[in-house]
C-alpha positions in Angstrom: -18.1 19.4 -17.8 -16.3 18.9 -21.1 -13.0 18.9 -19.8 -13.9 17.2 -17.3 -15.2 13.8 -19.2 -12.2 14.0 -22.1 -9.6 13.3 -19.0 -8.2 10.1 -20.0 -8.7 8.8 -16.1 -12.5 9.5 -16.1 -14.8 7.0 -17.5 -18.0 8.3 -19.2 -19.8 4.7 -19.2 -19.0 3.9 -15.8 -22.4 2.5 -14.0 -23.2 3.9 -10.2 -24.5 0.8 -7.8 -27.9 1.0 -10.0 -26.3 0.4 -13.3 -26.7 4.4 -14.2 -24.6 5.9 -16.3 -23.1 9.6 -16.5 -25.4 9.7 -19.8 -28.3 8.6 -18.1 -28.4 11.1 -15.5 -27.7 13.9 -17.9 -30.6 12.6 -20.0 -33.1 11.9 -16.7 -32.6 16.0 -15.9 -32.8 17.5 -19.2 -28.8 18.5 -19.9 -29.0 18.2 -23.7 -25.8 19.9 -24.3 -24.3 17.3 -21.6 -25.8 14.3 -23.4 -24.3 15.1 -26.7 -21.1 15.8 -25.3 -20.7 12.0 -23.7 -22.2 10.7 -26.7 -19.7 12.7 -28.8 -16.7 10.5 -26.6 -18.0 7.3 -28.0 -17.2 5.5 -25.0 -20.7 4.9 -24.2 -23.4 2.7 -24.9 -26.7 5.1 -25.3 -29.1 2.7 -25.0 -27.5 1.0 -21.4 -30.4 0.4 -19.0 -29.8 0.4 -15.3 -31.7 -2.6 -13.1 -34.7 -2.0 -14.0 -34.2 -2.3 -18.0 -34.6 1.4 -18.0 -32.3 3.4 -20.6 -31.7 7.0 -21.2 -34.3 7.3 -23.9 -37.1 6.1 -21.5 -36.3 8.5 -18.6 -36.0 11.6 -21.3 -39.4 10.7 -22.1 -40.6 10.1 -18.7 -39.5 13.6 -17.5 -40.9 15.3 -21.0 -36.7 16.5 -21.9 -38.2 16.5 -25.9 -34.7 18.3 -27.1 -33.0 15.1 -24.9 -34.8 12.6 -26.6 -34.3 13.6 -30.1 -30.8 14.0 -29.5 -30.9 10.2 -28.5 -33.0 9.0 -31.2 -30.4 10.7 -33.6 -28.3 7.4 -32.8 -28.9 4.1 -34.2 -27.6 1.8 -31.2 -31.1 3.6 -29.6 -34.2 1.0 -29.3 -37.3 3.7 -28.8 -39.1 0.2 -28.3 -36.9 -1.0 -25.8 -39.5 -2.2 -22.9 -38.0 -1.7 -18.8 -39.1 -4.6 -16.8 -42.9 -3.3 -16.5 -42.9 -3.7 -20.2 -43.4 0.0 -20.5 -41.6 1.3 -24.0 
């Protein structure tokens, strides 16, 4: 995965049809080691929600990925209070 992502032609923030990012998916399924290595790029935003104001933080918590979440409260851009659009935080 990590040579993969630090090929200059493959962009690590790019959003699929439903705004999700390569981060978000590694945080909505638990891949720690895979979340800090895109967050280590800097080339992404770790607190992007896709369509439905949901961000990587929400969907670590959601799906109980502890190690995930604390690895993205570790970073400042991060908004634990951030609501999605049912106002959940």
């Amino acid at each position: 995965m990590k040579i993969l992502l630090e090929r200059q032609e493959v962009n690590s923030g790019k959003p699929d049809n439903d705004n999700r990012t390569p981060l978000f998916y590694a945080a909505w399924k638990g891949h720690d080691g895979v979340v800090k290595i895109v967050l280590a790029l800097g080339e992404v935003n770790p607190d992007k929600a896709n369509y439905s104001c949901q961000t990587p933080l929400s969907f670590a918590a959601s799906e109980e990925h502890a190690g995930v979440a604390k690895t993205l409260l570790e970073w400042e851009e991060v908004n634990p209070d951030k609501p999605d659009n049912f106002g959940r935080t």
